[in-house]
C-alpha positions in Angstrom: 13.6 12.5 -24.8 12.1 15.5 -22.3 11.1 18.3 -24.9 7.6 19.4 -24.3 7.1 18.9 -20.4 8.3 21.4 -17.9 8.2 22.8 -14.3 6.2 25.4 -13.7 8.1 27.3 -11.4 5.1 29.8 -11.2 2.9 27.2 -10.3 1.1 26.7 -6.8 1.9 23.2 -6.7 4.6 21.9 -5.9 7.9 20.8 -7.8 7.9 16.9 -6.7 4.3 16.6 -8.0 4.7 18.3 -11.3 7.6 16.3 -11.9 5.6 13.0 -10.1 2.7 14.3 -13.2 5.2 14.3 -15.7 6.9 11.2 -15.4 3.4 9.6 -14.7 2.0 10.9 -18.1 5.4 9.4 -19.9 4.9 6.1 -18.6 0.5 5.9 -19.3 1.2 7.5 -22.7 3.5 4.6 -23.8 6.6 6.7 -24.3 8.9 4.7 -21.5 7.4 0.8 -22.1 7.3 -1.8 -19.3 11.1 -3.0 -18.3 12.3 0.5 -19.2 15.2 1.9 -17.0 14.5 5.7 -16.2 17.0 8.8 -15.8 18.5 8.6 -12.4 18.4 10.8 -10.0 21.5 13.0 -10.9 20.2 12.8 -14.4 16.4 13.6 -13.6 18.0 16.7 -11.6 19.5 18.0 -14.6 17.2 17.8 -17.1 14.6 19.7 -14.3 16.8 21.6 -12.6 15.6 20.5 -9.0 17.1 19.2 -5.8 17.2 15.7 -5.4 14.8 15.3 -2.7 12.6 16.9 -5.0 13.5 13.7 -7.2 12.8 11.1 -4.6 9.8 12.3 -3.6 8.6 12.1 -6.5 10.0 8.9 -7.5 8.9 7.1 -4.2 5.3 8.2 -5.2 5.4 6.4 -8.0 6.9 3.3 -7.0 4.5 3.1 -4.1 1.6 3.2 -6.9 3.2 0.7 -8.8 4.5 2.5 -11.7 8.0 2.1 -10.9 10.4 -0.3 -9.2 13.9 0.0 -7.8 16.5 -2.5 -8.5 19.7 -2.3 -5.8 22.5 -1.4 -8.0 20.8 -1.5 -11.0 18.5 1.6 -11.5 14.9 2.4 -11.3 12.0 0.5 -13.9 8.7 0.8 -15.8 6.2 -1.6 -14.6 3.2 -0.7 -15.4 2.1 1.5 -18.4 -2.0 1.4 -18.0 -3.0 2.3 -14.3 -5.3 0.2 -12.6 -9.2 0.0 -13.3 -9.2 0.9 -9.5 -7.6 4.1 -10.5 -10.1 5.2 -13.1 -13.7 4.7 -10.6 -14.4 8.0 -9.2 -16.3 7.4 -6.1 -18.3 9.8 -3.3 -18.6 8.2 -0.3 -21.4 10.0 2.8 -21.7 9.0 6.0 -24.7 9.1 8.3 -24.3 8.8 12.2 -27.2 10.8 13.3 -30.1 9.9 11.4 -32.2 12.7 9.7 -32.6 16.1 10.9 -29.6 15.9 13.5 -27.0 19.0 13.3 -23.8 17.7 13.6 -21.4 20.4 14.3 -17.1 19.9 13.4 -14.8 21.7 15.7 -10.8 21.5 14.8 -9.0 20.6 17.9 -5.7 20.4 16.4 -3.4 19.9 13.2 0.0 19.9 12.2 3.1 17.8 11.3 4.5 15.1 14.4 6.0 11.9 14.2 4.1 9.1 14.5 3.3 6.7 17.3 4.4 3.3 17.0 0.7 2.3 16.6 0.5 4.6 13.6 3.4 3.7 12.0 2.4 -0.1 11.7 -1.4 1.2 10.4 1.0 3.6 8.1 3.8 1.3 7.2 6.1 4.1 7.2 8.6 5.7 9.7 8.1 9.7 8.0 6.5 12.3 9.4 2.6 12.5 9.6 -0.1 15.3 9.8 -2.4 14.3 12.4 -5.2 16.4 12.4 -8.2 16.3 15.4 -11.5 17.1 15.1 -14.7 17.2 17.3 -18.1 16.5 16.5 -20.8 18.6 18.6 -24.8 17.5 18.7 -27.0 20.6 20.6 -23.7 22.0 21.9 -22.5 18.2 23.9 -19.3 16.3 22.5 -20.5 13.5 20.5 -17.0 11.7 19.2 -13.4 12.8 18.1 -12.6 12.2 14.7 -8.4 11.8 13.9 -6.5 11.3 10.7 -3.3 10.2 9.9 -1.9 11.1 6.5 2.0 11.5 5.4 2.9 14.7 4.8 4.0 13.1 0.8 0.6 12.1 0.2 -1.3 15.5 0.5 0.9 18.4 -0.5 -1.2 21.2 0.0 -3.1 19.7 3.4 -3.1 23.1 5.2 -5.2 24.8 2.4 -9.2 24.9 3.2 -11.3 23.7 6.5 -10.4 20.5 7.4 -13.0 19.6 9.3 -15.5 20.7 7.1 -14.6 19.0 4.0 -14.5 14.7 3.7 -10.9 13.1 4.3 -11.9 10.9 1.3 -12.8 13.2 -1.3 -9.6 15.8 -0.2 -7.8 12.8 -0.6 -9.1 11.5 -3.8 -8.8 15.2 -5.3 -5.9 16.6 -4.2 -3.0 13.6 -4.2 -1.4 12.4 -6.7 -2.3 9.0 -4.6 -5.9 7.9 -5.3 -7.8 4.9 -2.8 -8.6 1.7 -4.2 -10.4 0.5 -1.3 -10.9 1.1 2.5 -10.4 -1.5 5.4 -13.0 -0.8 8.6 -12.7 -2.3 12.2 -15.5 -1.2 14.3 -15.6 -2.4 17.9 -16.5 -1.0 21.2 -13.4 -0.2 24.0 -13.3 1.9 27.2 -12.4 5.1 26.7 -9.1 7.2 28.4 -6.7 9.7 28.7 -7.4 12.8 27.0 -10.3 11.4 25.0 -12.3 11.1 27.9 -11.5 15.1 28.6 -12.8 16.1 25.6 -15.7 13.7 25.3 -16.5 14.6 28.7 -17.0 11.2 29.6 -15.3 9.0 32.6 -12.6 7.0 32.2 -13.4 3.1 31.7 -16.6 4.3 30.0 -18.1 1.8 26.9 -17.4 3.5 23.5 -17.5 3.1 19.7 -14.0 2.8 18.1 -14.3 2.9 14.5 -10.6 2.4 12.6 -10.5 2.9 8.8 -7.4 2.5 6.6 -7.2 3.6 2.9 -5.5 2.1 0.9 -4.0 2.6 -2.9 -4.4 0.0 -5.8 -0.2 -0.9 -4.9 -1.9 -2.6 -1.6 -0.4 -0.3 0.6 -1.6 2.2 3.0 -2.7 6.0 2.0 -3.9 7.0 5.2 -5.4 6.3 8.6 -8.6 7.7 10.2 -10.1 7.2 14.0 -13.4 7.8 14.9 -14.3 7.6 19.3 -17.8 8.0 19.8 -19.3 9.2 23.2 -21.4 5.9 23.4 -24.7 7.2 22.2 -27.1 5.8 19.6 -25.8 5.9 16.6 -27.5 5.3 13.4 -24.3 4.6 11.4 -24.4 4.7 7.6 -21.8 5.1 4.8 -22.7 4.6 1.3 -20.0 4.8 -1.6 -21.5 6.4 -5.0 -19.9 5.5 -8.1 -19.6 9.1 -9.8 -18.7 10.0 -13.2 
């Protein structure tokens, strides 16, 4: 039975992830148990009074976390009632490159909404539309590295509000999506740089550089988002340090 939980068409946020937030809190609180089949879709429309991609992206939310499962022909499923322990560990994570008393200044090169590369779609697993958005890090007024970041438009709702650059992917990530990250996957390694990287680096083509990739990922296993860091090729005193936060 829905009686007490409604959309708040008032609301800043966004239908799909009041109803993701309301579906999420029926299945923790134990009021649709493990095995349970949910509304459908024409159902889920009714009783909310929303469009039906409103439905699915809400639904697809929650069977990428795990709460849910689809069954061809059959209907969608409770799986899970308690979240993961991974879900419930706040973290703050910092990151160093510099060393002490070095200003690091963020530019914003670019944002927006694109399709992905093919590249980005197998870091992604996912053929929807991304936001990419490109920043620049500036030491005493030289480029220092280019810093991009790969996220599906489902996963951050509200993306264009506040300075990108100036705010950490993780923590906008960890705050504002009804996703959260369970753990991150790092590759460093040192390439030649090209293209339009070199432009904005300033640095020639074929030059040595540090290539940092980092995946996050949800407690489902699969990827939340995808971030690229090209250094110029300096010294780097690289640090990043996850605090456990309560």
């Amino acid at each position: 039975m829905w009686t007490e939980e409604t959309i708040d068409r008032e609301s800043q946020q966004k239908l799909y992830v009041q109803l993701h937030n309301i579906v999420k809190a029926k299945i923790e609180k134990g009021e649709w148990s493990i095995g349970a089949n949910i509304p459908s879709e024409d159902e889920l429309c009714k009783i909310f009074d929303v469009s039906k991609a409103t439905v699915r992206l809400a639904i697809s939310e929650l069977v990428r976390t795990g709460y849910l499962k689809r069954q061809q022909g059959k209907g969608t499923f409770v799986t899970q009632v308690i979240s993961h322990a991974g879900l419930a560990v706040k973290t703050r994570l910092t990151e160093d490159m510099f060393g002490e008393g070095v200003r690091v200044e963020k530019k914003l090169l670019t944002k927006g909404v694109k399709e992905p590369s093919e590249e980005i779609k197998s870091y992604l697993r996912t053929r929807d539309n991304i936001y990419y958005i490109l920043c620049k890090g500036v030491v005493g007024g030289e480029p220092v590295y280019i810093e991009e970041m790969f996220v599906p438009i489902t996963i951050i709702p509200e993306i264009e509000n506040g300075d990108i650059c100036q705010i950490s992917f993780y923590d906008m990530i960890q705050e504002k999506s009804p996703r959260k990250i369970f753990k991150v996957i790092q590759t460093v390694e040192v390439n030649e740089i090209k293209g339009d990287v070199a432009d904005i680096l300033e640095m020639k083509e074929g030059s040595p550089t540090l290539l940092i990739h980092r995946i996050l990922v949800g407690s489902d296993g699969s990827p939340i988002a995808y971030k690229r860091l090209v250094g110029s090729g300096g010294k780097y005193k690289f640090q990043t340090e996850f605090e456990r936060i309560k």
